[in-house]
C-alpha positions in Angstrom: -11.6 -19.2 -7.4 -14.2 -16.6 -6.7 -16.6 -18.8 -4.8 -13.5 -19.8 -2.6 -12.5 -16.0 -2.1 -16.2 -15.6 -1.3 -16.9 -18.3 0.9 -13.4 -17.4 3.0 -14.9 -14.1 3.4 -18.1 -14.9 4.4 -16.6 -17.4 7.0 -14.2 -14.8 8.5 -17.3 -12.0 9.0 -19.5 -14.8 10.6 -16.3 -15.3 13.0 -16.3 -11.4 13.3 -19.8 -11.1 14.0 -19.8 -13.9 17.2 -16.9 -12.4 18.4 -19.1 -9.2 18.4 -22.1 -10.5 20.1 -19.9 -12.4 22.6 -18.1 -9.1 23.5 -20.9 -6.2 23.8 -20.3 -5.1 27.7 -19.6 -2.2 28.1 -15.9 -0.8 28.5 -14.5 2.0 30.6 -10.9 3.4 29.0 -8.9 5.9 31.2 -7.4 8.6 29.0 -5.1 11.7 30.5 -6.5 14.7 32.2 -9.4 12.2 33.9 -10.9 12.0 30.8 -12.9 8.6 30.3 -14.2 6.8 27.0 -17.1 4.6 27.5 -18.7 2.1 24.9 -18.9 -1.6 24.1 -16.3 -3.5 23.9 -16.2 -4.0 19.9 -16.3 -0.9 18.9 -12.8 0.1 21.2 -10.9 -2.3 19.4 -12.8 -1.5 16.3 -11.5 2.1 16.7 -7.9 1.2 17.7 -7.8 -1.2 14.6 -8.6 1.8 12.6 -6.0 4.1 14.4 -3.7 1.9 13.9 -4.4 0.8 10.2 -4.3 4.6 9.3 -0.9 5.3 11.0 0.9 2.3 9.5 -0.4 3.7 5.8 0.7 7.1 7.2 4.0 5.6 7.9 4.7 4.1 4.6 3.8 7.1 2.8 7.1 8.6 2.3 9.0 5.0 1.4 6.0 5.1 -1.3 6.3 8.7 -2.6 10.3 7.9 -2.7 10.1 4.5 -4.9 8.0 6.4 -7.1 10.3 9.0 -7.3 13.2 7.0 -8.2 10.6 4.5 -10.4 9.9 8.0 -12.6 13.6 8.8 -12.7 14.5 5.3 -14.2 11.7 6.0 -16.8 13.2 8.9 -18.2 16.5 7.2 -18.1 15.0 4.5 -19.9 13.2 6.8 -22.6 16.3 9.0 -23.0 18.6 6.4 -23.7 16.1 4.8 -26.5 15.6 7.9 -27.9 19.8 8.2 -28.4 20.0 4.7 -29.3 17.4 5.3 -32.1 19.2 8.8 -33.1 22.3 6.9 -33.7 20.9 3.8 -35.7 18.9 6.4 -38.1 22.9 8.0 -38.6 24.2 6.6 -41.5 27.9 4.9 -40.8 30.7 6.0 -42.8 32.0 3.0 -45.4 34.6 1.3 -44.2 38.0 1.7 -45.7 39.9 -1.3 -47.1 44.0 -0.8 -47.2 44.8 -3.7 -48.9 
């Protein structure tokens, strides 16, 4: 399985690296204020990969923090309830009474 995960990798950063060398002119990109970018063409969408990469992550962050959050509370639930489910197997239970 790990020559296969290899060998898919390996094939997809060959495909990577023609689309590369196929796509080196040079790029102008507009921004506000007349402010202008200029580089190859790889490294633009290289850099708006990244940007946008980051700012998914960044946007998950809080769903994240807040599963853990509510993962941590259902721990101590969990612990808590053991802990009184313990406590009242180690009480001994009064005899029952027989009225017969």
């Amino acid at each position: 399985m790990k020559f296969i995960s290899t060998l898919i990798g390996f094939i997809i950063f060959v495909l990577f690296f023609g689309f590369a060398l196929k796509n080196s002119q040079e790029v102008d990109l507009q921004l506000f204020l007349h402010y202008e970018l200029r580089g190859p063409l790889v490294l633009m969408l290289l850099g708006f990969f990244v940007a946008g990469a980051v700012l998914g992550v960044l946007a998950l962050t809080p769903t994240v923090f807040r599963h853990r959050r509510e993962a941590n509370k259902h721990k101590t639930t969990i612990h808590t309830l053991q802990a009184s489910a313990q406590q009242a197997n180690r009480q001994p239970q009064p005899d029952s009474v027989n009225t017969q």
